[in-house]
C-alpha positions as a Markdown table, in Angstrom:
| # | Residue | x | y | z |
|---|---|---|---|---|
| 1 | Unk | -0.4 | 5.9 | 23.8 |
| 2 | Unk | -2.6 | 5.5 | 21.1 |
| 3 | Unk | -6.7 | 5.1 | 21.5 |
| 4 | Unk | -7.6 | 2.3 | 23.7 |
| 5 | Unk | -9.8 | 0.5 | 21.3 |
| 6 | Unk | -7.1 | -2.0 | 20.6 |
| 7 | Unk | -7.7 | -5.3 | 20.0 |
| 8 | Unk | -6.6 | -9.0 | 21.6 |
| 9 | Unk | -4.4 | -11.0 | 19.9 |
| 10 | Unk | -7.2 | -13.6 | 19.1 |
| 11 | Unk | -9.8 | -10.8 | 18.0 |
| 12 | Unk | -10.6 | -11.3 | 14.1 |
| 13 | Unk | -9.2 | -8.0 | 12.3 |
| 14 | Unk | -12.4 | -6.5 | 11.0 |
| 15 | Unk | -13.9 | -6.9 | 14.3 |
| 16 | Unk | -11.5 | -3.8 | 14.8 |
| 17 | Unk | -12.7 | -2.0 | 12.8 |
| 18 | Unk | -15.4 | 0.3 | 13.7 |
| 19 | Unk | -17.4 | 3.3 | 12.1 |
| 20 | Unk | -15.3 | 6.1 | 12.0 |
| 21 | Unk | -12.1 | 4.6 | 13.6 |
| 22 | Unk | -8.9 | 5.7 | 11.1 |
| 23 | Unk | -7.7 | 2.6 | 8.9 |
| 24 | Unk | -3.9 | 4.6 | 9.9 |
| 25 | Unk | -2.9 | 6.4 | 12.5 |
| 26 | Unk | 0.7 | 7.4 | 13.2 |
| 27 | Unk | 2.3 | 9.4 | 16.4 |
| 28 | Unk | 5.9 | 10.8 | 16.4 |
| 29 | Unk | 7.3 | 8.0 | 13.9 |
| 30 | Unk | 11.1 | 8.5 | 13.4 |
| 31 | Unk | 13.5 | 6.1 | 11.8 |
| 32 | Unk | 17.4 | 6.3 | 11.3 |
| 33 | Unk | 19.6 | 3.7 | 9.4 |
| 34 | Unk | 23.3 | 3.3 | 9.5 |
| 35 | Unk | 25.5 | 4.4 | 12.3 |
| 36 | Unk | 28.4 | 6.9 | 12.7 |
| 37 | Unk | 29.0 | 9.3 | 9.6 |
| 38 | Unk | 26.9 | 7.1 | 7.6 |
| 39 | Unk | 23.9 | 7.8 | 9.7 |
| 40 | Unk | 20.8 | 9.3 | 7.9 |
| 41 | Unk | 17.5 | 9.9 | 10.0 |
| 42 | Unk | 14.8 | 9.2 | 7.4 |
| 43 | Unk | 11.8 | 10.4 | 9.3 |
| 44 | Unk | 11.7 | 12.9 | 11.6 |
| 45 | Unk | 8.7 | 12.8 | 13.7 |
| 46 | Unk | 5.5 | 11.9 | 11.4 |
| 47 | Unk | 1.8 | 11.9 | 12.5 |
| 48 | Unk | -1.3 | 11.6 | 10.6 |
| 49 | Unk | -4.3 | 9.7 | 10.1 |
| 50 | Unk | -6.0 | 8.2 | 7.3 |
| 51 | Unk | -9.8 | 7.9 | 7.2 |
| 52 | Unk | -12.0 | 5.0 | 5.9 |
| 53 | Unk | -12.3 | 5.0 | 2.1 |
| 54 | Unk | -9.5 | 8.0 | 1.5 |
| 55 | Unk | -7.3 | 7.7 | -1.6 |
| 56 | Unk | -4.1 | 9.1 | -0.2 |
| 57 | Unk | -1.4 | 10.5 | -2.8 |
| 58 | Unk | 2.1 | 10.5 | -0.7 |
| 59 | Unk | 4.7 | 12.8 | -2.6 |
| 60 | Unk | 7.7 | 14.2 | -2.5 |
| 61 | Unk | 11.5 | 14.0 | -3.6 |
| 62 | Unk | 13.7 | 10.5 | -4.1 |
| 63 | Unk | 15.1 | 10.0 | -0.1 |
| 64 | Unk | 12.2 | 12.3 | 1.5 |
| 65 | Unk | 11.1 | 8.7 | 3.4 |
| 66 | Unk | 7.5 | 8.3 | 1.8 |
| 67 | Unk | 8.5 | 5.0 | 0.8 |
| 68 | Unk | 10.1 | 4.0 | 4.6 |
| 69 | Unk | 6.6 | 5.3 | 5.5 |
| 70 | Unk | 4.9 | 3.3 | 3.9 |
| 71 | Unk | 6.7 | -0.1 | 4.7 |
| 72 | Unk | 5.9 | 1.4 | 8.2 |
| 73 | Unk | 1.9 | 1.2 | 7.5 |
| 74 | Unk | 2.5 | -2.4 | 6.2 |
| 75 | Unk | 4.4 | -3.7 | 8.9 |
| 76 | Unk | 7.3 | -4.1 | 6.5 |
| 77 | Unk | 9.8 | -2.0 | 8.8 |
| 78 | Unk | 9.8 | -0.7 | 12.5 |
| 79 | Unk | 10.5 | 2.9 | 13.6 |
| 80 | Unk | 12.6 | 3.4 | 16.2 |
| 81 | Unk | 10.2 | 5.3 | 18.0 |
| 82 | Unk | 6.9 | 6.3 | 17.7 |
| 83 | Unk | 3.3 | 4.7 | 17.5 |
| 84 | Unk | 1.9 | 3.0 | 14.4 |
| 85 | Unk | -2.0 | 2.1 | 14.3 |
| 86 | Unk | -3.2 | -0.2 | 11.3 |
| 87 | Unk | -7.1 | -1.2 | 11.4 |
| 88 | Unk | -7.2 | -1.4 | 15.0 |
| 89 | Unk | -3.9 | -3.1 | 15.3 |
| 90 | Unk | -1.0 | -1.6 | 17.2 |
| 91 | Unk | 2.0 | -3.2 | 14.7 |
| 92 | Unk | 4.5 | -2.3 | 17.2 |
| 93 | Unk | 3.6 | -4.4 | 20.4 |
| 94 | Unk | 1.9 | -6.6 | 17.8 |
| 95 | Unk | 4.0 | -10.3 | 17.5 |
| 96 | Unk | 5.8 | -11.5 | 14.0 |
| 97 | Unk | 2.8 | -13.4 | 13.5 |
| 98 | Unk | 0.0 | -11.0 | 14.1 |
| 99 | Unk | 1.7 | -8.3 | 12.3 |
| 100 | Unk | 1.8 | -11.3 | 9.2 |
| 101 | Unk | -1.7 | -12.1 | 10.1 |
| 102 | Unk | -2.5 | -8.5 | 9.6 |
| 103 | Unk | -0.7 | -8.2 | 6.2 |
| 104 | Unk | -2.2 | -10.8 | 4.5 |
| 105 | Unk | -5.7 | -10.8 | 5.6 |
| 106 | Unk | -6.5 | -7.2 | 5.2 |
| 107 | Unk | -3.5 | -5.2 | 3.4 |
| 108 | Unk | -2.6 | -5.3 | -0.2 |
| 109 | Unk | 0.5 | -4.7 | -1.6 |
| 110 | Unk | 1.6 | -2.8 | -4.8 |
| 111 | Unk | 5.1 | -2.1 | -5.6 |
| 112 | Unk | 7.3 | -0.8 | -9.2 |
| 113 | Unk | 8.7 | -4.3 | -10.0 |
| 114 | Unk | 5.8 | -6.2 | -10.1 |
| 115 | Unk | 7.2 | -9.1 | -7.6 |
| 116 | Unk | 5.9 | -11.9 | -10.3 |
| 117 | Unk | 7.6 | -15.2 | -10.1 |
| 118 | Unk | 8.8 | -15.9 | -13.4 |
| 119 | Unk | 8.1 | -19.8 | -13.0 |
| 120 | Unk | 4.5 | -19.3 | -11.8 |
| 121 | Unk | 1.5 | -18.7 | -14.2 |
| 122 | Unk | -0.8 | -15.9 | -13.9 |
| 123 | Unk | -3.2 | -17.4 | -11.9 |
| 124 | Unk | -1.0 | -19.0 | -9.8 |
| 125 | Unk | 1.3 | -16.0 | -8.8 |
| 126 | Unk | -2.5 | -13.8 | -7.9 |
| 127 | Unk | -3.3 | -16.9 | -5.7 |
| 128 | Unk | 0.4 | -16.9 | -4.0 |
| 129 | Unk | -1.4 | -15.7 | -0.7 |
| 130 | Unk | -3.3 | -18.7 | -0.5 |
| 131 | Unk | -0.6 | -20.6 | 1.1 |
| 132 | Unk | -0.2 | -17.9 | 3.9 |
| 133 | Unk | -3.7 | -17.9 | 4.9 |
| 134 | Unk | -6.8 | -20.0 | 6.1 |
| 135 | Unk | -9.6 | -19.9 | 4.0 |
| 136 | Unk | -12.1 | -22.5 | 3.3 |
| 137 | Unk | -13.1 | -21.5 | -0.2 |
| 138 | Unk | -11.1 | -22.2 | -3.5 |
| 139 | Unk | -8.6 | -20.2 | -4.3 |
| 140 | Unk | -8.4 | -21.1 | -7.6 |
| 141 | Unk | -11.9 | -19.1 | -7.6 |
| 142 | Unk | -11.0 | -16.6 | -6.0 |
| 143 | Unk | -7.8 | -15.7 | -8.0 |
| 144 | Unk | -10.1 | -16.6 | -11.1 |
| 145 | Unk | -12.4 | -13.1 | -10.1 |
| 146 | Unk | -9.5 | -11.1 | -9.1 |
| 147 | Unk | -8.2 | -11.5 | -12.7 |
| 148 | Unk | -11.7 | -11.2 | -14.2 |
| 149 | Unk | -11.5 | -7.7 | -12.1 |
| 150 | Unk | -8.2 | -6.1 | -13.9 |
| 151 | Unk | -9.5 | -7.7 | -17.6 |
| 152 | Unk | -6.7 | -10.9 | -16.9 |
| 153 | Unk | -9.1 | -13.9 | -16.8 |
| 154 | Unk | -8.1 | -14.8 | -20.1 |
| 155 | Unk | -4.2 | -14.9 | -19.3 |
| 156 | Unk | -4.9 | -17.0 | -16.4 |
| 157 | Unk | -2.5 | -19.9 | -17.7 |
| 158 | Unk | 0.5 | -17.5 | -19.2 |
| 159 | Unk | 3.7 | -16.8 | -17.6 |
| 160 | Unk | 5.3 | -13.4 | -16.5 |
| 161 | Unk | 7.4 | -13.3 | -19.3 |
| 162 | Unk | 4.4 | -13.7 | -21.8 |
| 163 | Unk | 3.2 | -10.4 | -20.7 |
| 164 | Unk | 3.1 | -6.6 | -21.3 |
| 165 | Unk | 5.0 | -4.4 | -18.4 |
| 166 | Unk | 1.0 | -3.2 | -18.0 |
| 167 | Unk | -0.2 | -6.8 | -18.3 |
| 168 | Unk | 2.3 | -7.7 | -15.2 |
| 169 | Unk | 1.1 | -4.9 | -13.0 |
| 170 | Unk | -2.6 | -5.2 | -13.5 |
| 171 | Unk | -1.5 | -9.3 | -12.7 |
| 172 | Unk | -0.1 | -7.8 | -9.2 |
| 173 | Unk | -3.1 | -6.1 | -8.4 |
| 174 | Unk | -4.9 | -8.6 | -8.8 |
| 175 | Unk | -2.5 | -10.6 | -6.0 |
| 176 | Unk | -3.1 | -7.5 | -3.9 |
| 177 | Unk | -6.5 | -7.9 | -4.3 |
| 178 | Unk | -6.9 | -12.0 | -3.8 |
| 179 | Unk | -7.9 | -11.2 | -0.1 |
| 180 | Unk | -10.3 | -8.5 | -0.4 |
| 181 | Unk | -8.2 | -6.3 | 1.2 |
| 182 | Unk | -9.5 | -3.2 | 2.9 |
| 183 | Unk | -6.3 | -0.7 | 2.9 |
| 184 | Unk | -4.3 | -1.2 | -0.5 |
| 185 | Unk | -0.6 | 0.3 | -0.6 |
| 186 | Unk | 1.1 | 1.2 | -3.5 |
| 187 | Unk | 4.8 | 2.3 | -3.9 |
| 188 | Unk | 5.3 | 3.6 | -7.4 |
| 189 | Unk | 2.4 | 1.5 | -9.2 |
| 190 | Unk | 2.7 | 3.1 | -12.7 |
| 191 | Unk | 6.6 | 4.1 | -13.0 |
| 192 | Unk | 7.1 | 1.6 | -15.0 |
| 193 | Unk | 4.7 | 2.0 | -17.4 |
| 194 | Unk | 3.9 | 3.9 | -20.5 |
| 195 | Unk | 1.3 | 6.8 | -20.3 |
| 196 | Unk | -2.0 | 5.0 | -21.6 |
| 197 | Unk | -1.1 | 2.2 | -19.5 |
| 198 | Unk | -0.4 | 4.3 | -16.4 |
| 199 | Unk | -3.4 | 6.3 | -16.9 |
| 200 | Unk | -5.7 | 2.1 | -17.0 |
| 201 | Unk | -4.3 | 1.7 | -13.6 |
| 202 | Unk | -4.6 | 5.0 | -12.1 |
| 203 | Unk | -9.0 | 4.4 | -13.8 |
| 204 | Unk | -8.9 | 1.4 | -12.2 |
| 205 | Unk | -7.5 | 2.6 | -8.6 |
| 206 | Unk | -10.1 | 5.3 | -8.9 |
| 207 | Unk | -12.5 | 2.8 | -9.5 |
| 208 | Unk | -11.5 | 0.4 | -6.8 |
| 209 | Unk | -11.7 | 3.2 | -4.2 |
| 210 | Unk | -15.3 | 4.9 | -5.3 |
| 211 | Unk | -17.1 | 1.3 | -5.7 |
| 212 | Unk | -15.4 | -0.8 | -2.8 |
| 213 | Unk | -14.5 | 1.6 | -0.5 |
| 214 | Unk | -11.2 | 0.2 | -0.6 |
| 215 | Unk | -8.5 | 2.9 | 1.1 |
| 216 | Unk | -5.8 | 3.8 | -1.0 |
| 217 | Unk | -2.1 | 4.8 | 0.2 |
| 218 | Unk | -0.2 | 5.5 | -3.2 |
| 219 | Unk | 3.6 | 6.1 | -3.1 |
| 220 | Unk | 4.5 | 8.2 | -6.3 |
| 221 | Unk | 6.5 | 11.1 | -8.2 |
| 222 | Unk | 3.9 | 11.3 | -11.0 |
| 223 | Unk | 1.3 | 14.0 | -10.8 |
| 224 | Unk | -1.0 | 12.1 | -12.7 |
| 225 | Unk | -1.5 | 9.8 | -9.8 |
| 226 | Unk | -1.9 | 12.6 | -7.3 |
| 227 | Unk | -4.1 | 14.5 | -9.4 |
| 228 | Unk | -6.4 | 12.1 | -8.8 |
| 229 | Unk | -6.0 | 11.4 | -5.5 |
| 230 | Unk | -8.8 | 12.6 | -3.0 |
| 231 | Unk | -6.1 | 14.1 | -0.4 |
| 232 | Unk | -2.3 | 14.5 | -0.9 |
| 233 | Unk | 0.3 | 14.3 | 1.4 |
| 234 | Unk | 3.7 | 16.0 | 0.9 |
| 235 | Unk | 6.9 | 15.2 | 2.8 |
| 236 | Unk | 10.6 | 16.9 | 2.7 |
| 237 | Unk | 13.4 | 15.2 | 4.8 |
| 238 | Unk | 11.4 | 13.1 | 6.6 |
| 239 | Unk | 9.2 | 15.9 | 7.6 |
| 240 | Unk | 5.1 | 16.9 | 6.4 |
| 241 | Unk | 4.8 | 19.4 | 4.8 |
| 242 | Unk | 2.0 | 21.9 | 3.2 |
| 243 | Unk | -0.3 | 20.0 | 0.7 |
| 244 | Unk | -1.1 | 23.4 | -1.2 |
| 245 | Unk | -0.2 | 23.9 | -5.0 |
| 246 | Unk | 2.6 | 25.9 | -3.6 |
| 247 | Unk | 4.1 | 23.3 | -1.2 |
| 248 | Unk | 4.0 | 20.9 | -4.1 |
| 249 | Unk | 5.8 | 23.2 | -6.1 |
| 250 | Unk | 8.8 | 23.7 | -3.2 |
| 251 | Unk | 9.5 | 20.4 | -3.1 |
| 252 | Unk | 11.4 | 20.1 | -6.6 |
| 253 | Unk | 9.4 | 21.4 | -9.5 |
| 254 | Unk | 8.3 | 18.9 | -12.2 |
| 255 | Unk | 6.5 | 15.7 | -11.0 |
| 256 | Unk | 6.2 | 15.0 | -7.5 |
């Protein structure tokens, strides 16, 4: 079992949260998917933590399970077994609608594709999340200052379609960022852009991590993103492995 300072069902998420307490902790997490000779075990057993505040680079080859990891940490996917902690809350015994809770009140979400409803406009694709949650202040304002934060406030009233590839992502931060979140994930954030627009978003993450403390879990292949990552974790076949320079290097050359 994991540490007993789990919360009720009716305790308010940050009131979990305590000084020191990780944001993640994981025990013995294994998944498989399919059955008979299509069976493929995608994790194998992982355990970690993640402190308050780390920016957290997870690495390794296409099929190595980072990305199944992560939709673990979000409460996106179940293992099969294991023991999943995220800020205070125990996902697995946790019900569909405190696991939901849990995602869009505290977690933001960054993926490749963007996720942008075409027939939406700026603003009203970052203030999506609105109609998921209770809150009694405006959204409208609230979505307004998560644009002004990734230099959108002026596109507020454009479509997807109107926009750069760069443009689109720094539009689905600012969604991940409508709640204030306090663990941001991110599966791929910058393979779809070009280098000068990759390197904006990797600033701002660095930015957003240094100033507001917010912790960072950053799916990628791109070295340039774990470069700049404050602690990087490497995994083979659903396994840890090293984080040295060399470790990197075994697990397929090139970008991680």
């Amino acid at each position: 079992m994991l540490a007993s300072h789990r919360v009720s069902e009716t305790t308010p998420f940050r009131a979990a949260e305590r000084t020191g307490d990780p944001v993640i902790r994981l025990r013995d997490v294994t998944k498989t998917y399919g059955t008979g000779a299509a069976k493929a075990q995608v994790l194998r057993g992982v355990s970690f933590d993640v402190k308050p505040g780390e920016f957290v680079a997870l690495v390794g080859q296409s099929g190595s399970g980072k990305s199944t990891l992560l939709n673990m940490i979000g409460g996106l996917d179940q293992p099969d077994s294991g023991e999943v902690e995220v800020l205070g809350v125990d996902t697995l015994r946790a019900n569909d609608a405190r696991r939901s809770r849990l995602r869009n009140e505290s977690i933001g979400f960054v993926f490749q594709a963007f996720n942008l409803l075409d027939h939406l406009n700026v603003l009203q694709n970052v203030t999506l999340p609105a109609a998921f949650t209770k809150h009694g202040d405006d959204p409208t304002e609230r979505g307004m200052e998560a644009l002004r934060r990734v230099g959108l406030s002026d596109f507020s009233k454009r479509k997807p379609g109107e926009l750069s590839g760069g443009q689109k992502q720094r539009v689905a931060i600012a969604r991940a960022l409508f709640g204030t979140p306090k663990l941001l994930l991110c599966d791929e954030p910058t393979g779809s852009l070009d280098s000068q627009t990759g390197e904006e978003v990797i600033n701002f993450f660095r930015e957003l991590n240094a100033k507001d403390g917010v912790t960072l879990v950053i799916v990628t292949h791109e070295r340039r993103v774990s470069s700049v990552a404050k602690r990087v974790i490497a995994m083979k076949d659903g396994l840890l492995v090293e984080t040295t320079d060399e470790a990197l290097g075994s697990i397929g050359g090139g970008p991680v």
